[in-house]
C-alpha positions in Angstrom: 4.1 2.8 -9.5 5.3 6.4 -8.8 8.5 7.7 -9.7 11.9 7.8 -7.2 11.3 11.4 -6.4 7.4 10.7 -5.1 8.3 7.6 -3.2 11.1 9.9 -1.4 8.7 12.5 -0.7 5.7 10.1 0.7 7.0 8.7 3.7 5.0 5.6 4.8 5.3 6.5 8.6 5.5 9.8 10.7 6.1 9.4 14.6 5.9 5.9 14.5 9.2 3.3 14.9 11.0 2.0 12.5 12.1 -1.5 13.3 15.5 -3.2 12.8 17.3 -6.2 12.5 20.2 -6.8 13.8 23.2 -6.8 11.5 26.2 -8.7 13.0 29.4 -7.1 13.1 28.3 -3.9 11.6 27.1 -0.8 13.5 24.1 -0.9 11.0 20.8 -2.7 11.3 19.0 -4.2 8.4 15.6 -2.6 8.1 12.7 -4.8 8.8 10.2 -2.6 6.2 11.2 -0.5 3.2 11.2 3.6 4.3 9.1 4.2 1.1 6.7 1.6 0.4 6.2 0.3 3.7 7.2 -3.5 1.7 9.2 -6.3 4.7 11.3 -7.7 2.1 14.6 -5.7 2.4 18.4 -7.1 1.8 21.9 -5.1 1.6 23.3 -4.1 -1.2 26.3 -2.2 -0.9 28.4 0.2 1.0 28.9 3.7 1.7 31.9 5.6 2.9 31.8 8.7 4.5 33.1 11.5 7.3 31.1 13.2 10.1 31.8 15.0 13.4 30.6 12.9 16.6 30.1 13.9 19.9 32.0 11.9 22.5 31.8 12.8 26.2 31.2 16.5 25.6 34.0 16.6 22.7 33.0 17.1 18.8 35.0 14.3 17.3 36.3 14.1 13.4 35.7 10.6 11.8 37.5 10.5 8.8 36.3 7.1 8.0 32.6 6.1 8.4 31.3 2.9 6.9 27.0 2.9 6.3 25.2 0.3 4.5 22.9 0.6 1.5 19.7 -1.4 1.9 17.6 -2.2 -1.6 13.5 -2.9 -1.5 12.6 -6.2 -3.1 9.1 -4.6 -3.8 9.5 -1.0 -4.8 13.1 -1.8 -6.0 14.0 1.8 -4.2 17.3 1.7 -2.1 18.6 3.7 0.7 21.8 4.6 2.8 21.2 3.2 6.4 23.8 5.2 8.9 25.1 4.0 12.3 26.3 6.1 15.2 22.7 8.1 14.9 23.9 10.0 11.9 21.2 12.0 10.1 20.6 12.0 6.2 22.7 15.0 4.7 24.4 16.1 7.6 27.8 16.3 8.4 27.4 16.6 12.3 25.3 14.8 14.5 22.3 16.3 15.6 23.4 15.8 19.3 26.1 18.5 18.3 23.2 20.7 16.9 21.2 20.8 19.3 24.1 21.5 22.6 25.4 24.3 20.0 22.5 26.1 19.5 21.3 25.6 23.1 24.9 27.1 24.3 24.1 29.9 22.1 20.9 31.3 22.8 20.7 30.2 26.9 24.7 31.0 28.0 24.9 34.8 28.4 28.8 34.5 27.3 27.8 32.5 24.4 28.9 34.5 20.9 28.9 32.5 17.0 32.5 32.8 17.4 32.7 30.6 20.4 30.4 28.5 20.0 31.8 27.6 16.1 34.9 27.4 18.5 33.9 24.4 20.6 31.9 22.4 17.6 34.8 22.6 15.0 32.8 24.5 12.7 32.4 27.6 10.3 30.8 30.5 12.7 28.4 30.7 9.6 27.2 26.8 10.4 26.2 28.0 13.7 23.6 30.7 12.2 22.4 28.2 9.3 21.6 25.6 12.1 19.7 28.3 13.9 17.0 29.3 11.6 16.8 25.6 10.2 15.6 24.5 13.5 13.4 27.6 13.3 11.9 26.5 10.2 11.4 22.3 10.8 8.5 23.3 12.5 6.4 25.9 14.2 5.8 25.5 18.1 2.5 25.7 17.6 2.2 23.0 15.6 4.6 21.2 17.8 2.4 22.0 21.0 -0.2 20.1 18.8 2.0 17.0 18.4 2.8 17.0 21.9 -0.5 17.4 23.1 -2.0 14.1 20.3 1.0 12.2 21.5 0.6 13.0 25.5 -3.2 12.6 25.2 -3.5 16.0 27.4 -2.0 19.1 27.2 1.2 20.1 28.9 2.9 22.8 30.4 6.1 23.3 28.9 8.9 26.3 29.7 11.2 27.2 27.9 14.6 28.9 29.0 14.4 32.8 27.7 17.4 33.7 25.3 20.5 35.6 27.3 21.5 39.0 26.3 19.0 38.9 23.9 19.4 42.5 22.8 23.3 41.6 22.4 22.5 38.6 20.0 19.1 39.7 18.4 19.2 43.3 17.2 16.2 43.4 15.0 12.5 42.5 15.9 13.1 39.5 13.3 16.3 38.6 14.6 14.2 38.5 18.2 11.5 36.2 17.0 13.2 33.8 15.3 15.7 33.1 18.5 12.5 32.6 20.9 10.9 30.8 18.2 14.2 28.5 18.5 13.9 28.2 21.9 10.5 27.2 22.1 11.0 24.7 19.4 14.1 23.0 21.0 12.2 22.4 24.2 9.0 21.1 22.8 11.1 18.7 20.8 12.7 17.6 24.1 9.5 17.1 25.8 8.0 15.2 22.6 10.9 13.3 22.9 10.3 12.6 26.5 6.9 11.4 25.9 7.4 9.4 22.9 9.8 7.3 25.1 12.8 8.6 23.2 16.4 9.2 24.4 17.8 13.5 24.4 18.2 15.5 22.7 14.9 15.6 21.4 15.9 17.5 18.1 18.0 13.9 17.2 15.1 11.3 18.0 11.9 12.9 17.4 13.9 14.0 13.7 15.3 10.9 12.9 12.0 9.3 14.0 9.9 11.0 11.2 12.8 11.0 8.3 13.9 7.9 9.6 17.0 7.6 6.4 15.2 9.2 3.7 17.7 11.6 2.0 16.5 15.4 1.2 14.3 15.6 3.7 14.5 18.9 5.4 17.7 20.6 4.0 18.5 24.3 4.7 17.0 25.1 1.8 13.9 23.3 2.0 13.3 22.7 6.0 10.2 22.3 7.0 8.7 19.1 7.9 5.6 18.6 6.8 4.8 15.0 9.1 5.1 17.3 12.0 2.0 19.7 11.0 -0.4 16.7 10.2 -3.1 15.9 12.4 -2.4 12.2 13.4 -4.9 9.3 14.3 -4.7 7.2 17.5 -1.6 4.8 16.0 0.8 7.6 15.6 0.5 7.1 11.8 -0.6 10.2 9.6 -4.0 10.1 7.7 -2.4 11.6 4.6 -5.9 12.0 3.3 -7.2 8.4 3.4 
């Protein structure tokens, strides 16, 4: 059997769902298959306490006190920590609040770090660490290529251009890495769109392929690999089988 680390790094499923089970009176759902071995045999094991910042009717929100659920493989014996409220492993703020900030940022022509940080509660060095990790999940091209498997055809997509561009991008660099945001925010959206799943697409298409695997895509290691593989028919990746 392969160790922890491999099973958390081999994902059993890319775009596909992840079912649930209903867990009554929690905000969790028991998992009907195991994130790592793929194994239907799952029961709770414990609980997890933690914080995060919400977004409730247009307002980032401070929850001091979250409670998730750990869930435990009978197979593999590998557990996990499965989150409510559509919290994403390792992150403190909901993607939701992500994605609106970095959209403020690059399509308002008043938008500055400062404000932005401002409005989401946050460091004004948060802002610019979300901004090139969305940069670096994926590459638009290779996100035109899921949308396109996923679609069956190809689509037009258009993307908003960045305001006062010169203003917030003042080095060639600087410039391609905010388009390359852009582009990648609404291909998300529109893979989002056509995989059935509710905005913003940078919360359900992510949480889709990580599902709760933890150290998946941190800032220091971002990109998703699931999102540059050629997939089959099902949704599922080949992974070289």
């Amino acid at each position: 059997m392969n160790k922890k680390g491999d099973l958390r790094k081999r994902p059993p499923h890319d775009l596909c769902c992840h079912d649930a089970v209903d867990a009554p009176g929690t905000e969790c759902q028991r998992p009907s298959v195991c994130i790592y071995c793929g194994a239907a045999r799952i029961w709770w094991v414990g609980y997890h306490a933690r914080s995060a910042s919400v977004l409730q009717d247009d307002e980032v929100v401070f929850l001091a006190s979250l409670v998730s659920r750990r869930a435990r493989c009978a197979l593999c014996r590998d557990s996990w920590i499965v989150r409510g409220m559509k919290l994403f492993p390792n992150r403190h703020f909901q993607l939701e609040i992500v994605a609106e900030a970095v959209a403020r940022y690059l399509f308002s022509a008043e938008a500055t770090l400062s404000s932005v940080s401002a409005w989401a509660k946050c460091a004004v060095r948060t802002v610019g660490r979300w901004i090139e990790w969305i940069g670096a999940v994926s590459t638009p091209r290779d996100l035109v290529a899921r949308l396109t498997e996923v679609a069956g055809e190809p689509i037009r997509i258009r993307s908003l251009p960045v305001a006062e561009q010169t203003r917030k991008a003042r080095t060639p660099t600087r410039r391609r890495l905010l388009e390359a945001v852009a582009w990648s925010l609404a291909l998300l959206e529109a893979l989002g769109q056509a995989l059935g799943l509710e905005p913003p697409g940078l919360r359900s298409v992510l949480i889709r392929v990580v599902s709760d695997r933890s150290g998946v895509t941190t800032y220091a290691s971002p990109a998703l690999p699931e999102l540059a593989k050629i997939l089959d028919w099902r949704g599922y990746a080949m992974m070289g089988m």
